[in-house]
Every structure is written in structure tokens, then in C-alpha cells.
C-alpha positions as CSV (number, residue, x, y, z in Angstrom):
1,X,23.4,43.2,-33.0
2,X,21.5,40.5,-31.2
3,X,19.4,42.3,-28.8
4,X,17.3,41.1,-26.1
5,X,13.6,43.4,-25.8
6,X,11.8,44.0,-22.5
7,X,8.9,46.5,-22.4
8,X,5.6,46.5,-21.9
9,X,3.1,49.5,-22.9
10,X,2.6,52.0,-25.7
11,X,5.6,53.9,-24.8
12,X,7.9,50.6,-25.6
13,X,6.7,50.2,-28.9
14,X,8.1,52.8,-31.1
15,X,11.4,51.5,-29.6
16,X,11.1,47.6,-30.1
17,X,9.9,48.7,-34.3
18,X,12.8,50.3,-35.0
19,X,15.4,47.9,-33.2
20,X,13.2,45.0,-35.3
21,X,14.0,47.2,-38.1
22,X,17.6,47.5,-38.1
23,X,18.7,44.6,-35.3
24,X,18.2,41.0,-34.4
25,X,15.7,40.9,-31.7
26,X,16.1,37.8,-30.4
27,X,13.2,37.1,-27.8
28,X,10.4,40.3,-26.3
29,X,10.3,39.4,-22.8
30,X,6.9,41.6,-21.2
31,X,4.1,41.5,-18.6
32,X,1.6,39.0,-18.3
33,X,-1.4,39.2,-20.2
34,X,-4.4,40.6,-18.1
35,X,-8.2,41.2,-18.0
36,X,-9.6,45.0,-18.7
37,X,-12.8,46.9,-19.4
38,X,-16.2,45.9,-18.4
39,X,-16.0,42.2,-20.3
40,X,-12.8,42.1,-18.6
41,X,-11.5,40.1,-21.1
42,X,-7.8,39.0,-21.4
43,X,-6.0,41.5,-23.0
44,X,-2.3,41.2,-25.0
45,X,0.6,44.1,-23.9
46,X,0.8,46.3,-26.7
47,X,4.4,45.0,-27.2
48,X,3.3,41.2,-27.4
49,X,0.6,42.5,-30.2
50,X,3.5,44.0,-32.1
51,X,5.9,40.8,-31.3
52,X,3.3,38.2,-32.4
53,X,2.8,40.0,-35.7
54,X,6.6,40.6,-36.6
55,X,7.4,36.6,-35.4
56,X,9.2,37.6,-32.5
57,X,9.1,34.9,-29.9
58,X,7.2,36.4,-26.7
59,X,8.0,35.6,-23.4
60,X,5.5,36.7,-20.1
61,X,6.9,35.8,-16.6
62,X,5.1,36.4,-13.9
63,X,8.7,36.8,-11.9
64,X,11.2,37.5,-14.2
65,X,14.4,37.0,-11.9
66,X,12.9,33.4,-10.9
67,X,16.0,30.7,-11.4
68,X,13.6,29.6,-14.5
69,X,13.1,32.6,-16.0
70,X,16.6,33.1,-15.7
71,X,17.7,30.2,-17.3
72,X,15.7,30.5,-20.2
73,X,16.6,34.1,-20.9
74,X,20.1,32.9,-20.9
75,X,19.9,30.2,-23.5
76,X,19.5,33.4,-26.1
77,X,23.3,34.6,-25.6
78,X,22.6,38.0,-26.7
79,X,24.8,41.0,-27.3
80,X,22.4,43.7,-25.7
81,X,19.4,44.1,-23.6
82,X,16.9,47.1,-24.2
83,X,14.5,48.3,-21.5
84,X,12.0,50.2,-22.2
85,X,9.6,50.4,-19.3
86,X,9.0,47.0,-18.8
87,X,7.1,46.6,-15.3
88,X,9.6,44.7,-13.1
89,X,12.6,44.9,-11.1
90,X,15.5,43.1,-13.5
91,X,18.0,41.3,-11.1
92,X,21.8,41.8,-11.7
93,X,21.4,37.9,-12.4
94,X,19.7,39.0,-15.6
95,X,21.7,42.3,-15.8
96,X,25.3,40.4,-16.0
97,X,24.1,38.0,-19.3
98,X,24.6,40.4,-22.1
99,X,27.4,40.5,-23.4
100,X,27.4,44.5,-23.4
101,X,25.5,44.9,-20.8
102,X,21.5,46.0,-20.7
103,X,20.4,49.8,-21.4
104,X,17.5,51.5,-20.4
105,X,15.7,54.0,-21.8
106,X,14.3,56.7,-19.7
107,X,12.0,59.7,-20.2
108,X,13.5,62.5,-18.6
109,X,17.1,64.1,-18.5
110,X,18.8,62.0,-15.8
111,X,19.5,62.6,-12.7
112,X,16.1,64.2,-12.6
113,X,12.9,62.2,-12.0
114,X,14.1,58.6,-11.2
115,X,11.3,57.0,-10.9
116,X,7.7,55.6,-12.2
117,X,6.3,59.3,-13.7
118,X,9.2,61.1,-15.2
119,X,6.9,62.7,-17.9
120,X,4.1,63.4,-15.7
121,X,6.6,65.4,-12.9
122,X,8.0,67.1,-15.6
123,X,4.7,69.0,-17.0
124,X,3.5,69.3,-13.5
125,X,6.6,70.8,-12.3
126,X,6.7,73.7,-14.9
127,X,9.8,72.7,-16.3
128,X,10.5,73.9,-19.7
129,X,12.7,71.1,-21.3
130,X,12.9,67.1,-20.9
131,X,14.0,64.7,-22.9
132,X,15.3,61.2,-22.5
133,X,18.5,59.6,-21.0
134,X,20.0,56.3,-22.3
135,X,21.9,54.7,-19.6
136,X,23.8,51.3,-18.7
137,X,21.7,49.4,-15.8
138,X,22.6,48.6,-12.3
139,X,21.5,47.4,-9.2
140,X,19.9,50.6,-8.1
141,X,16.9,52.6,-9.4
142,X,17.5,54.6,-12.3
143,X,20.9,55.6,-11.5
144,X,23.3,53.9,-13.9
145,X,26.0,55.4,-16.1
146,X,24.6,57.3,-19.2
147,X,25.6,57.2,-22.4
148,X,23.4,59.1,-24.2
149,X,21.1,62.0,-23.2
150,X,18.7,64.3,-25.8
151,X,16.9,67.2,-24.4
152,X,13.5,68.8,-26.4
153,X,11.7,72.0,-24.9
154,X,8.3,71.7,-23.4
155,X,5.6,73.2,-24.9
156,X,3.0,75.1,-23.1
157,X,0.2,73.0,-24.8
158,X,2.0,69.7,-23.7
159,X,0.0,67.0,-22.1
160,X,1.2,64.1,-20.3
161,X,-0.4,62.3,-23.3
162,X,1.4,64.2,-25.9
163,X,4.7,64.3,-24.2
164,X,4.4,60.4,-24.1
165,X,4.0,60.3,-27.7
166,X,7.1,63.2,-28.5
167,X,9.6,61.0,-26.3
168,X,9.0,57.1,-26.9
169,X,10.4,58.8,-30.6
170,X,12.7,60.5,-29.4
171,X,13.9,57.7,-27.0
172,X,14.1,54.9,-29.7
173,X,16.4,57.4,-32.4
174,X,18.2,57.8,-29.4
175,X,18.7,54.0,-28.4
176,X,19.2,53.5,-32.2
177,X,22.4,56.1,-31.8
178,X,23.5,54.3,-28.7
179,X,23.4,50.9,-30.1
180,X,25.4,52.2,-33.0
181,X,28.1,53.6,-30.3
182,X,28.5,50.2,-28.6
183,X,29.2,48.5,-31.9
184,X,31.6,50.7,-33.0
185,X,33.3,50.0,-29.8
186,X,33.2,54.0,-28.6
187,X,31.3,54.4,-26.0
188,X,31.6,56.8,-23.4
189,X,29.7,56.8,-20.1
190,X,28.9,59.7,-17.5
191,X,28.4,59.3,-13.7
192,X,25.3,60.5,-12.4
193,X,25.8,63.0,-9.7
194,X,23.8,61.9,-7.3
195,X,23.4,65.3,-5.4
196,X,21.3,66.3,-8.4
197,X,19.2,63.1,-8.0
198,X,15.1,64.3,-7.7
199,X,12.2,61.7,-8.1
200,X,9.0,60.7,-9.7
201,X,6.6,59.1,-7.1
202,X,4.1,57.1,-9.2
203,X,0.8,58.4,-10.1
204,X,-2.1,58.0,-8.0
205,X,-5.8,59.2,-8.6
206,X,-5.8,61.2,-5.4
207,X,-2.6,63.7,-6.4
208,X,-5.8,65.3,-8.9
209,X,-7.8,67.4,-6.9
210,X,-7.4,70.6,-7.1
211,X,-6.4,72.8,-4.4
212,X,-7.4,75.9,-5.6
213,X,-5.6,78.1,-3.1
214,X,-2.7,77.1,-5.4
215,X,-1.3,79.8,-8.4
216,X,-3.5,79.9,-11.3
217,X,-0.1,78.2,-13.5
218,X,0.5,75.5,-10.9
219,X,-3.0,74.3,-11.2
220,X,-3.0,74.7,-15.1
221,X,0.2,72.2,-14.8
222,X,-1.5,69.5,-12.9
223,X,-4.2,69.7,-15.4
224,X,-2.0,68.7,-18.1
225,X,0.2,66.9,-16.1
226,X,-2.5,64.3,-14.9
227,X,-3.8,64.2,-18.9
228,X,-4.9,61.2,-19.8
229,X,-4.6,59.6,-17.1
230,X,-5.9,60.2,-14.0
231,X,-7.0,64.0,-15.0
232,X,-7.5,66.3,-12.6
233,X,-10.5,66.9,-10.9
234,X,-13.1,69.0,-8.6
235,X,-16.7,68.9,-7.4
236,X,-19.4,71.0,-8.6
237,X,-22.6,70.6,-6.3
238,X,-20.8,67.4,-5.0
239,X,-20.5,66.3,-8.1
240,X,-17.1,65.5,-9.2
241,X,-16.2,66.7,-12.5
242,X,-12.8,66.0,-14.2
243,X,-10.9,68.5,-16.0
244,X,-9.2,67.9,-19.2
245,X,-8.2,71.9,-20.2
246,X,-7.9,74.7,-19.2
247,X,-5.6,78.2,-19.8
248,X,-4.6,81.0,-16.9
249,X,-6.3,83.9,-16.9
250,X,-5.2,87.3,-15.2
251,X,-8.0,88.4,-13.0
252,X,-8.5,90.3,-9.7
253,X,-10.9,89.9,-6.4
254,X,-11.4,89.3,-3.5
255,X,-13.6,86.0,-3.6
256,X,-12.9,82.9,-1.6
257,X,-10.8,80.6,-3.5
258,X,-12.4,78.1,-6.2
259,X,-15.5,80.6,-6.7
260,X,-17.4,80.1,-10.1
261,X,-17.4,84.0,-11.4
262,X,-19.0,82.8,-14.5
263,X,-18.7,81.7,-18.4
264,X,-16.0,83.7,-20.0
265,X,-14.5,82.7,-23.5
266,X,-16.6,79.1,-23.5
267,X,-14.9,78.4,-20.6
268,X,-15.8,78.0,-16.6
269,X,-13.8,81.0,-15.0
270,X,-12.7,80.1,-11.8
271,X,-10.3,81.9,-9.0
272,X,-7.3,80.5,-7.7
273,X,-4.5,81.9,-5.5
274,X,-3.4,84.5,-7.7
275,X,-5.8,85.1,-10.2
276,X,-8.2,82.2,-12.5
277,X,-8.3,79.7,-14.7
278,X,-10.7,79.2,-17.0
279,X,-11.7,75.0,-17.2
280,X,-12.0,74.7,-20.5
281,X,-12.7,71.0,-21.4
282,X,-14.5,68.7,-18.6
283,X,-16.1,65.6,-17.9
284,X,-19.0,64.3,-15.9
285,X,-19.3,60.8,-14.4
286,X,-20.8,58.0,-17.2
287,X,-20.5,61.1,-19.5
288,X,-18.6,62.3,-22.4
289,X,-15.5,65.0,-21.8
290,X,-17.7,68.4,-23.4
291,X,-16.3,71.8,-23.6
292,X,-17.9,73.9,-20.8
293,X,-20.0,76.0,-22.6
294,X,-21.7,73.4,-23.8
295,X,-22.2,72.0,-20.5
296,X,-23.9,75.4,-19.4
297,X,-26.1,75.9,-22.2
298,X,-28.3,72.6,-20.2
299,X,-27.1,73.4,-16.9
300,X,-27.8,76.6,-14.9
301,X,-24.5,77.0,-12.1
302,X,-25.4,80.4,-10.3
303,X,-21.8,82.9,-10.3
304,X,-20.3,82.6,-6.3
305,X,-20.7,78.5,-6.5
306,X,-17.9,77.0,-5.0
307,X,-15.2,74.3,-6.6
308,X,-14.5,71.9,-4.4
309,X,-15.8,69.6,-1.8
């Protein structure tokens, strides 16, 4: 199968090595190159590093449904387009040139979570399975016919970070299968039902401060939720402090929401809504993450201090 690749970050990659593996990948069309960290030097996509090393021609458009872009994509003829969170809006220009159309991969069990942060709405949520959902593209967001969808529970100890990791496998053995339907010539496709349609707004750094009025399991799932990336966070003596960790913890009092009660298992205890957590793992500005016991053996925080601005 002659396949045409468009992704961009880690999540991509697993996908684009085995389709290299077992298909023809013609071209790896991803984002533009840009500048990052403190240098900010020019950094390659993580899928252009793994292109440029297997001899895959690479190509970075800044618009990708430009009449240019277009035409160059189209001198490829290919069977099949992959599209595995590439960055940018694919027109139905680009949509129409395969010659079995282009298939998306997506990280949660469609309709569900359309959208930028499927995985992250999922742990945040409380759900207790995802998966990923192969589908045929269209003109609208997310909601093209699937052919293929695999479900996986979600653990407790899941982070946004390890879910990541779980479904960009389970997302490319499931393209793998899907590509094998197509060329067998058996495919079968399922309408979304749009009444079941929910959504994944993107991520912003703001949706991690804790409210801690909220139940001690809701607050537990933003934490993991928002892990790596933008983590969760509260203030300590106006301080913000960013919270990689933490477990629930049945308690009961009548203290003001987001009091300190103390240290309690190496961890900050803290009450929420309907009982505590205990903040496990945290992290300081210009300073490492540290378990929080080890923060309090240098730091005196009197019991009755309270989380939050």
C-alpha cells in the first residue's frame, strides 16, 4: 500500500514506524520546524527526525491546503492517507486525492471527545475506559465514518503522559488492522451518532488550578489529567507550587477548604470538598519536582495554612 503520512509529535511516531515497516510511505508531510528552550534553537518534529533517518522525503508547509501544497502532494498518487495528529485543518481538496480515501487516527472512542485533548478529558473526566477510533475523514471535525474502534480500561495510576504512550500503540496496531481491511477490499464503516457527540476543548494552563471546594477524586483527576503537561497547580504562601501526585484520602472536619492539616504518609494532606488529598509529588518555580516530605524537612508550613490564592 502506498500511503501518504501526516503527523507531527511524539504520539505520530509509533504509527508512521510501523506503516514504514510493513507499507510504502511515500512522502511525511508535518509542521514546520520551530525554535524551543532557552537557546531557542530550531528544532525538527519528532516525525521529520524519524523521516530523515528512514529516507522518507519530508515535506513542512506552512499552509498545507495552499494551491502549491496541493499540487505537490498530488504528484505522489497514493493509495491512502494516514493522520495522526498532524496540526492543521486538511481540506477536502487534499481529502479527495487518495485513492481510498484518508484515515485518521484518534485517541478516544468516538463519538466522545472530538477535539484537541481526547486523552486529557478522558482521565480528567473519571472515565474508566478509552481507546482509539480509526475513522474515514470528512469535512467536519472528528466526525467521519469509523471503521475501526479498540477500547482499553483506564487505570487509576494513569497520567495523561502514560495514557499517551498506551494509545499511540494501540492506535498504530489498530491502523495496521484497518489498512489490512481496505486492501482486502472489506471494509465496513459505522455512522457516528451525532447525539452522542461530546468534546475536548484544548488544553490551557489556566484549566490547572485547583478548586479545592471540588471532591477529593475530581481533583485527583485533574492532577493526572493535566500530567505532563500543564500540571496542575496551587499557591502556598503566594507561591505557586505545581502538583504532579497525589492519592484521595478519607478524612473528616470542619476546616475551610484547601487547609494544610499537615504531613501524613510523605505527603501534604490537604481538605477538599468531601474529604483530602494528600499532594504527593510537587514542584517549585526554577526548581526540581520533590516529593513533599522532602520539601518539609527544609521548609516549616504551620497546619491551618491555606492552598490557594
Amino acid at each position: 500500500m502506498k500511503i501518504l503520512f501526516f503527523g507531527t509529535p511524539e504520539f505520530s511516531l509509533k504509527s508512521l514506524e510501523v506503516l514504514d515497516k510493513h507499507h510504502q510511505v511515500l512522502l511525511v508531510v508535518t509542521q514546520p520546524d520551530k525554535r524551543k528552550g532557552r537557546g531557542k534553537k530550531l528544532q525538527m518534529t519528532p516525525v521529520k527526525e524519524y523521516a530523515q533517518r528512514a529516507g522518507i522525503p519530508v515535506f513542512q508547509p506552512a499552509n498545507v491546503n495552499s494551491s502549491d501544497s496541493i499540487s505537490f502532494i498530488r504528484e505522489f498518487s497514493p493509495d491512502i492517507a494516514v493522520v495522526v495528529a498532524y496540526g492543521q485543518i486538511i481540506s477536502s481538496h487534499i481529502l479527495d486525492l487518495p485513492k481510498l480515501g484518508c484515515y485518521n487516527i484518534h485517541a478516544s472512542l468516538l463519538p466522545s471527545y472530538r477535539g484537541a485533548a481526547p486523552i486529557n478529558s478522558a482521565i480528567i473526566n473519571g472515565d474508566t475506559k478509552t481507546g482509539v477510533t480509526i475513522m474515514k475523514m470528512d469535512k467536519g471535525m472528528d466526525t467521519g465514518d469509523i471503521l475501526i474502534s479498540r477500547d482499553i480500561p483506564l487505570d487509576y495510576s494513569d497520567t495523561a503522559g502514560l495514557l499517551h504512550d498506551r494509545l499511540s500503540i494501540l492506535g498504530s496496531e489498530a491502523m495496521q488492522e484497518a489498512i489490512e481491511i481496505l486492501q482486502n477490499g472489506k471494509a465496513s464503516f459505522i455512522r457516528q451518532n451525532e447525539n452522542l457527540a461530546t468534546y475536548a476543548p484544548k488544553i490551557s494552563k489556566e484549566m490547572g488550578e485547583i478548586d479545592w471546594s471540588k471532591g477529593s477524586e475530581k481533583i485527583r483527576n485533574i492532577i493526572r489529567g493535566l500530567n505532563p503537561w500543564p500540571l496542575a497547580y496551587t499557591y502556598l504562601n503566594g507561591v505557586k507550587m505545581k502538583i504532579l501526585e497525589a492519592d484521595c484520602v478519607q478524612c473528616e472536619n470542619n476546616l475551610r477548604y484547601g487547609t494544610y492539616i499537615g504531613v501524613h504518609d510523605k505527603g501534604f494532606l490537604v481538605n477538599t470538598g468531601d474529604g483530602c488529598v494528600l499532594l504527593k509529588r510537587i514542584q517549585f518555580p526554577s526548581k526540581k519536582a520533590m516529593y513533599s516530605d522532602e520539601y518539609a524537612r527544609g521548609h516549616i508550613i504551620e497546619p491551618g495554612t491555606i492552598f490557594g490564592k
